[in-house]
Backbone bond lengths (Angstrom), bond angles and torsions (degrees), N, CA, C in turn:
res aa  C-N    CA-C-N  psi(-1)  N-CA   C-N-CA  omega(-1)  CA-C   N-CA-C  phi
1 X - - - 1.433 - - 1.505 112.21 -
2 X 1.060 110.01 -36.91 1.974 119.76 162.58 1.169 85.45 -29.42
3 X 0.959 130.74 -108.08 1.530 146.79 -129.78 1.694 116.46 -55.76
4 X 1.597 102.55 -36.30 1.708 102.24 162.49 1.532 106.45 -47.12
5 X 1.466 111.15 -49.89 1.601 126.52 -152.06 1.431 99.70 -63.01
6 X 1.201 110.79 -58.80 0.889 125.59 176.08 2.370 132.24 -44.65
7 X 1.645 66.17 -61.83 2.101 76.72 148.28 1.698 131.20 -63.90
8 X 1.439 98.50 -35.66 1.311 108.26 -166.58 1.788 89.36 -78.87
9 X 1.356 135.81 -11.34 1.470 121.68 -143.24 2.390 73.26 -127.79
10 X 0.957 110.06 -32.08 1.953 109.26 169.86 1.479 100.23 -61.46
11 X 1.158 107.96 -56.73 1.472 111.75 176.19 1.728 132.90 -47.16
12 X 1.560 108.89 -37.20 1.194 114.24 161.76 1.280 108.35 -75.00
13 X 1.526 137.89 -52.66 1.276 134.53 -147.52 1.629 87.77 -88.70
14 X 1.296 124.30 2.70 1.543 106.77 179.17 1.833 101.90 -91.08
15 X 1.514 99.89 -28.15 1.637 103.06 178.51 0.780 119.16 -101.46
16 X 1.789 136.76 16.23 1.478 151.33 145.95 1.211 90.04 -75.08
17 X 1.265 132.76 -47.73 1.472 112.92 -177.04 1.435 123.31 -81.94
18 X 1.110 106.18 -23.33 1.917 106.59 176.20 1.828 97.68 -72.82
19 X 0.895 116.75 -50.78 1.692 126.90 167.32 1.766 104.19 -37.02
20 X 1.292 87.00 -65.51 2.031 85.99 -165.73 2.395 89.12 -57.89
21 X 0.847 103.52 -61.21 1.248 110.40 -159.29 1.672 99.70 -50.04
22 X 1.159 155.46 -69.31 1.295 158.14 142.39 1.472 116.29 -24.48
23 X 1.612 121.84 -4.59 1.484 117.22 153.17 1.197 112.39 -94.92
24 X 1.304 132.10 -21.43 1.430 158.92 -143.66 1.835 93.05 -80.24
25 X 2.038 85.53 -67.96 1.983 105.26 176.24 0.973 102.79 -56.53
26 X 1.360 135.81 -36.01 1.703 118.04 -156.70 1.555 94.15 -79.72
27 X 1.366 106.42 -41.27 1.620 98.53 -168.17 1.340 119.44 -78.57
28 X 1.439 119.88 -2.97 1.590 141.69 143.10 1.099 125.98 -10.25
29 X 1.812 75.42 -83.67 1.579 124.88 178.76 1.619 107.80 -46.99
30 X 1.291 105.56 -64.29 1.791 117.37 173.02 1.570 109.20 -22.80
31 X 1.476 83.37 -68.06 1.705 93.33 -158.55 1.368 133.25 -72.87
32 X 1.656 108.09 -14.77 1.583 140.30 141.95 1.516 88.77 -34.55
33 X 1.310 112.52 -99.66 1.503 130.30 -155.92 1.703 95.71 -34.39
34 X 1.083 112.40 -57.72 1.116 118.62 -163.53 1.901 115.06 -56.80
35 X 1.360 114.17 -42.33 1.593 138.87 161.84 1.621 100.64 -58.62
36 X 1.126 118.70 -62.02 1.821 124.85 -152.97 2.185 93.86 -66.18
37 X 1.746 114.32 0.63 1.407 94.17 -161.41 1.895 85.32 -119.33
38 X 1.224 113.47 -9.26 1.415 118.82 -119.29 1.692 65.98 -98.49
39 X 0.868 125.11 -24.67 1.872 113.42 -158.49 2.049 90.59 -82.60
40 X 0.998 113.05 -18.38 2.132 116.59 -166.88 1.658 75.12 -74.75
41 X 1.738 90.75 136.55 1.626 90.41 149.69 1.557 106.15 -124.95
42 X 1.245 89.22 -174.11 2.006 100.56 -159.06 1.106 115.19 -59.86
43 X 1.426 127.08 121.87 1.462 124.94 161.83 1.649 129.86 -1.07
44 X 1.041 144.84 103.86 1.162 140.02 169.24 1.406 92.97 -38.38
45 X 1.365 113.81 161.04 1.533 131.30 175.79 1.948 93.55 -97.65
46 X 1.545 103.11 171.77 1.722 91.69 169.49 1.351 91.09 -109.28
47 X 1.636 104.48 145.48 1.500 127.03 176.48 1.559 103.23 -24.21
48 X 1.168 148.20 -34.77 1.155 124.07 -167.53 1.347 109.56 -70.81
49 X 1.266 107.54 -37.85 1.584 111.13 169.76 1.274 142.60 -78.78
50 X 1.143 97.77 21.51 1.860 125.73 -170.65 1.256 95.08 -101.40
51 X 1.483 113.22 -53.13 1.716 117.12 -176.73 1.436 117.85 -61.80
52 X 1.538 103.69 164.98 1.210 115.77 -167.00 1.697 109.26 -46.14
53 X 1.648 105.39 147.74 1.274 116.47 -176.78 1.156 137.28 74.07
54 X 1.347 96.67 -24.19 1.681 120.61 156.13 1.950 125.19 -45.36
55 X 1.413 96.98 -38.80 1.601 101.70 -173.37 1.715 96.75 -95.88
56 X 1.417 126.01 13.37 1.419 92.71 148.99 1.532 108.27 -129.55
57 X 1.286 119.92 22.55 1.575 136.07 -171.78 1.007 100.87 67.43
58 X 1.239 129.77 56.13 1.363 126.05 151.29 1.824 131.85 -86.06
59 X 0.998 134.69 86.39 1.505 143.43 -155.27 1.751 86.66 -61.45
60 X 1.658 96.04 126.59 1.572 85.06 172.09 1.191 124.07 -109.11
61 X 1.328 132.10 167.61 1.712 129.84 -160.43 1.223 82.06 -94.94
62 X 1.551 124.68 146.58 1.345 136.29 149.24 1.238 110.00 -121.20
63 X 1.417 129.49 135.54 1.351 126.60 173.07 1.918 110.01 -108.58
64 X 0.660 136.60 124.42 1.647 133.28 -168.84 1.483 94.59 -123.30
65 X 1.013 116.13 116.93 1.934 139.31 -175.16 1.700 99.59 -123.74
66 X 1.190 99.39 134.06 1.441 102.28 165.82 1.721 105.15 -170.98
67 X 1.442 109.76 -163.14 1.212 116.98 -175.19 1.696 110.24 -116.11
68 X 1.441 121.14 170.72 1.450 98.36 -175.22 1.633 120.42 -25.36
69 X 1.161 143.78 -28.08 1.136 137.38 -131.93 1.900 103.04 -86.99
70 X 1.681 98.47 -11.71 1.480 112.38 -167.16 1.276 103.88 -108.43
71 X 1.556 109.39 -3.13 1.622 104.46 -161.68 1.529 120.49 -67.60
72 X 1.624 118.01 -14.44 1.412 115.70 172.16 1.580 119.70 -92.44
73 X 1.489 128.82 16.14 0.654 151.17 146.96 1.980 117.50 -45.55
74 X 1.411 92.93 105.89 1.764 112.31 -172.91 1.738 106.75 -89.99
75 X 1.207 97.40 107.82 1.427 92.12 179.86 1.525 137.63 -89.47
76 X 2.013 92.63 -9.83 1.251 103.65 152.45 1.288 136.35 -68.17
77 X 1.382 118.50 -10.41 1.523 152.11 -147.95 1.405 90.57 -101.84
78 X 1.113 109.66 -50.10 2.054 115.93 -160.78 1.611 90.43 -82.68
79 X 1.486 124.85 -58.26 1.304 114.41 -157.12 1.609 110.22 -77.25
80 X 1.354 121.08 -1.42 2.251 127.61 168.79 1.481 71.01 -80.50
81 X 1.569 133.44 -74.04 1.515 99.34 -160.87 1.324 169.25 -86.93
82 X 1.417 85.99 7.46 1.596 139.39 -169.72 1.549 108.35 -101.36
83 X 1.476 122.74 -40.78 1.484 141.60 -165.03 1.490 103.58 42.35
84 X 1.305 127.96 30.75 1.229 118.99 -165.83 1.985 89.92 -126.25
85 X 1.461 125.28 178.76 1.816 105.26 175.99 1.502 106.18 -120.30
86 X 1.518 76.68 128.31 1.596 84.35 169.72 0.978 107.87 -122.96
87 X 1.886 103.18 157.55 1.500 104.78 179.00 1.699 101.06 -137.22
88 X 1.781 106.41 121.73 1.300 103.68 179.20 1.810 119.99 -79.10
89 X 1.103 131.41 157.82 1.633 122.39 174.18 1.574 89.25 -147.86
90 X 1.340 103.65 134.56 1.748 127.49 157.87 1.081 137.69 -85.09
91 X 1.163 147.02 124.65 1.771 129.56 149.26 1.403 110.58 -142.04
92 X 1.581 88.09 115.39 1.485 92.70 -169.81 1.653 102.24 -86.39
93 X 1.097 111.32 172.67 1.542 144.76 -157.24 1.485 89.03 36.99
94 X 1.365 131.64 55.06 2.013 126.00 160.32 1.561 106.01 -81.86
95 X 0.975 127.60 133.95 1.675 136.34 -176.07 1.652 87.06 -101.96
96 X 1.179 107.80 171.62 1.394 118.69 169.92 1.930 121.85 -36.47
97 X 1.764 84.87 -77.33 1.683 97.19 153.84 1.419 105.78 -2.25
98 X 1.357 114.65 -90.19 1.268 138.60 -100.57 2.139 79.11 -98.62
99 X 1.248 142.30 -46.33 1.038 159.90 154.05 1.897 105.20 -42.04
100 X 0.911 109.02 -7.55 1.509 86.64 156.08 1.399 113.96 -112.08
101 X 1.079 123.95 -2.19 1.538 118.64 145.76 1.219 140.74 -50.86
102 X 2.124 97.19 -47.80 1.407 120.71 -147.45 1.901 75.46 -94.06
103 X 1.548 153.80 -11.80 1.064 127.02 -166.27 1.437 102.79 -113.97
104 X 1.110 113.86 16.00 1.636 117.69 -167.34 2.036 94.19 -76.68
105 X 1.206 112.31 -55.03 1.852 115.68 -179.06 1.313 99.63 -45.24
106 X 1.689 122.07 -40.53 1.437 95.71 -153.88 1.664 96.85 -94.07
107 X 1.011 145.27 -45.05 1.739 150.32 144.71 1.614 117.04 1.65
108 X 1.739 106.71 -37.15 1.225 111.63 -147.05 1.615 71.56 -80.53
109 X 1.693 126.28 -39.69 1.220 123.51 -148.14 1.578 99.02 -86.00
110 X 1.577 129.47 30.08 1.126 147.15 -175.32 1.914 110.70 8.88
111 X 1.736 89.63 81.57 1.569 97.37 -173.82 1.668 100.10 -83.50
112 X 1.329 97.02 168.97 1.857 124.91 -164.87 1.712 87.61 -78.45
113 X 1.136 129.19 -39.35 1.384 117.79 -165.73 1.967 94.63 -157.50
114 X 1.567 103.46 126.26 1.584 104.15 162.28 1.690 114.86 -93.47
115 X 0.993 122.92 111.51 1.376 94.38 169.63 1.854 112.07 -109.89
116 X 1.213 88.88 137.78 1.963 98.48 -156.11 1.942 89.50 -116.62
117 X 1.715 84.94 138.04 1.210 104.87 -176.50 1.948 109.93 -135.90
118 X 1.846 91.39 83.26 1.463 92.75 -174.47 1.845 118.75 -138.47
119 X 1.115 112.25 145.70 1.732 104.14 175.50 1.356 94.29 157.14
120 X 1.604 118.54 -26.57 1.493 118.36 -143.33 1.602 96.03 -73.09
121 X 1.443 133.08 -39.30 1.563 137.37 167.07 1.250 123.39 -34.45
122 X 1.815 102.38 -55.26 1.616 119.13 -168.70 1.752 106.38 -70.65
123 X 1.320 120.61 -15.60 1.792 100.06 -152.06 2.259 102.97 -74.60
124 X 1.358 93.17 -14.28 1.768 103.79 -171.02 2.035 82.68 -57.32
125 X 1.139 112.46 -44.02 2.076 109.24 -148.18 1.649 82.97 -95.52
126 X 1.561 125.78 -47.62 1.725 109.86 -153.08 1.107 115.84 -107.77
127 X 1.137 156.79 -160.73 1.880 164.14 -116.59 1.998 74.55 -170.51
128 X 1.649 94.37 145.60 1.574 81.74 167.46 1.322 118.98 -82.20
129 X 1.097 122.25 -0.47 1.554 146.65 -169.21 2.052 94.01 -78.98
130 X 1.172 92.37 -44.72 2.029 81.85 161.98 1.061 141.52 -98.10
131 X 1.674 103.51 -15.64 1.431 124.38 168.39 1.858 97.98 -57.38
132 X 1.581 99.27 -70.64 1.274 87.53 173.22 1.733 155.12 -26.09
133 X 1.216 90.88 -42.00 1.564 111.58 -168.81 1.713 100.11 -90.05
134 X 1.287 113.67 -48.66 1.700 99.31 157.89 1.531 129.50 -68.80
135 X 1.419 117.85 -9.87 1.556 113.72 154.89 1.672 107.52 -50.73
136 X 1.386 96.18 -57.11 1.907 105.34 -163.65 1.238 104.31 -66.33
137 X 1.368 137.42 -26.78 1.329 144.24 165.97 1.714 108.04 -62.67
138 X 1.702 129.55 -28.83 1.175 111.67 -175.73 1.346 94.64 -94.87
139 X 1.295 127.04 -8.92 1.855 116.50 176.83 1.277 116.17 -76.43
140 X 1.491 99.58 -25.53 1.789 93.48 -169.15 1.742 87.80 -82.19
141 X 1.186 117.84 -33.89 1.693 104.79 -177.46 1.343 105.03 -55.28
142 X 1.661 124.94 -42.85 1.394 106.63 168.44 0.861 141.66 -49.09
143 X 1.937 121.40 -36.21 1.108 115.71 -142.65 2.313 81.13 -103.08
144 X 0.865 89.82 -3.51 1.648 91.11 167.11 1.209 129.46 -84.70
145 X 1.264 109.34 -26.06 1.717 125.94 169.34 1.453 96.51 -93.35
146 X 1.041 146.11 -24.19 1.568 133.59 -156.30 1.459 120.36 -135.93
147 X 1.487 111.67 20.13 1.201 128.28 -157.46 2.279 104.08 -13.72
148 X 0.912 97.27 -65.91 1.657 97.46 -167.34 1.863 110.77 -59.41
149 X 1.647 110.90 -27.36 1.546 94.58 -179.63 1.259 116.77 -66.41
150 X 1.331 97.95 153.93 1.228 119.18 -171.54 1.845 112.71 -96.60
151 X 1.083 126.59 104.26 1.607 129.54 -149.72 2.198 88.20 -95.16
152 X 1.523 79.85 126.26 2.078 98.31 162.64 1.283 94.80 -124.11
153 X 1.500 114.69 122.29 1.347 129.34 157.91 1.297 93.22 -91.62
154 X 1.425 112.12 112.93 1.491 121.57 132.45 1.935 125.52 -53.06
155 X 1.473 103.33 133.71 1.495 104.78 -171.56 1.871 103.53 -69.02
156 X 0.947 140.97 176.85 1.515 148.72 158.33 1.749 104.08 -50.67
157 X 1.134 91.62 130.97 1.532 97.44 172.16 1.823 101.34 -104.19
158 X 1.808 109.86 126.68 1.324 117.16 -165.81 2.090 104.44 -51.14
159 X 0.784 125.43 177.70 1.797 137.87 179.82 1.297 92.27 -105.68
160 X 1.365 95.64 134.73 1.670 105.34 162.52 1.568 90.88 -101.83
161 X 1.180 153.01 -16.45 1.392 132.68 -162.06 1.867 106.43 -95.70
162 X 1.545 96.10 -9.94 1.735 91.03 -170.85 1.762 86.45 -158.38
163 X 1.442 87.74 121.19 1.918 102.27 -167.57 1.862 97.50 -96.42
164 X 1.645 97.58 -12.71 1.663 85.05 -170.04 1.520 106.21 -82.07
165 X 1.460 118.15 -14.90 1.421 103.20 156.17 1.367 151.33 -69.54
166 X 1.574 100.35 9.37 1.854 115.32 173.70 1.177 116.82 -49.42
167 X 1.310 130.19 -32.68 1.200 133.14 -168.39 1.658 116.11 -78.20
168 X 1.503 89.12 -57.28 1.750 102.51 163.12 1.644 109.14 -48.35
169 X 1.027 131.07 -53.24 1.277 132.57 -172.27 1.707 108.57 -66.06
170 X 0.984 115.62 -51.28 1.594 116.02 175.00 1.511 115.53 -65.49
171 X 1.286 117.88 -20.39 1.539 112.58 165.64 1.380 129.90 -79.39
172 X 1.871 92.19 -33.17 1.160 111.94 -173.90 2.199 105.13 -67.01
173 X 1.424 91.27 -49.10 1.507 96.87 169.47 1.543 118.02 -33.51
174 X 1.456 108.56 -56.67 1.159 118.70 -143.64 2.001 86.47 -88.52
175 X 0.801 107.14 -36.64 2.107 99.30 165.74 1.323 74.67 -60.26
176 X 1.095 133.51 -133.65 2.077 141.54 -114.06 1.754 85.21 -35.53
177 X 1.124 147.44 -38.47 1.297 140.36 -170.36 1.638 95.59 -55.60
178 X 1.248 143.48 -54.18 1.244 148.13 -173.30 1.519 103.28 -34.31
């Protein structure tokens, strides 16, 4: 009877050991998988999501105001690539003046970033030297009504309908550059 006992007790310790040995590989196996991934690091995000508001998922409001010069501007287009909301608004022939009216709605809705696209009306009547200085006069009105937006002056985009204003426009650029 030894010897059954004995078989019957080889027999377990032979499949405690095929058992231990095949938990042994799997957990091998694991820790391979686990090493062979461990060296990749994380996807860069794309720049849009690098920028502000981005690192706590915050979708940011953009409001983009300008004068004809913005009007083909797709705003469904910006926010698939941006994932953030924007909302474009136009008024063509708006002079400076005339844009601190037209940005007061979108301010009130205290967006993450304005970006304002204005001067291109005024350069026929002003020196860019005044165009200028009433741009900086409608930012500080923003940044007084809107304490947290964040103001992008867009530079003048040149006229295709009147070339003799290049000059005005490149000076005028180069003031808001100051």
């Amino acid at each position: 009877m030894q010897s059954k006992e004995t078989n019957t007790n080889d027999n377990e310790t032979d499949a405690d050991n095929e058992n231990n040995k095949r938990q042994q590989r799997d957990s091998a196996t694991q820790t391979v998988k686990k090493d062979h991934n461990s060296h990749k690091k994380p996807k860069d995000k794309p720049a849009y999501e690098q920028r502000a508001g981005s690192e706590t998922g915050h979708r940011l409001n953009v409001a983009i105001i300008g004068d004809s010069m913005v009007k083909h501007l797709n705003p469904s287009k910006l926010r698939k690539g941006t994932k953030h909301n924007i909302n474009v608004q136009t008024f063509s022939g708006a002079n400076v003046a005339d844009m601190r009216y037209y940005v007061k709605p979108a301010i009130s809705r205290s967006p993450d970033y304005l970006l304002l696209h204005v001067g291109t009306n005024d350069l026929k009547q002003q020196t860019p030297q005044q165009i200028a200085g009433s741009i900086s006069t409608l930012c500080q009105e923003i940044v007084k009504e809107s304490p947290n937006t964040k103001i992008v002056l867009s530079k003048v985009i040149t006229r295709s309908d009147d070339s003799s204003l290049d000059s005005k426009i490149k000076e005028l650029n180069c003031k808001l550059s100051q």
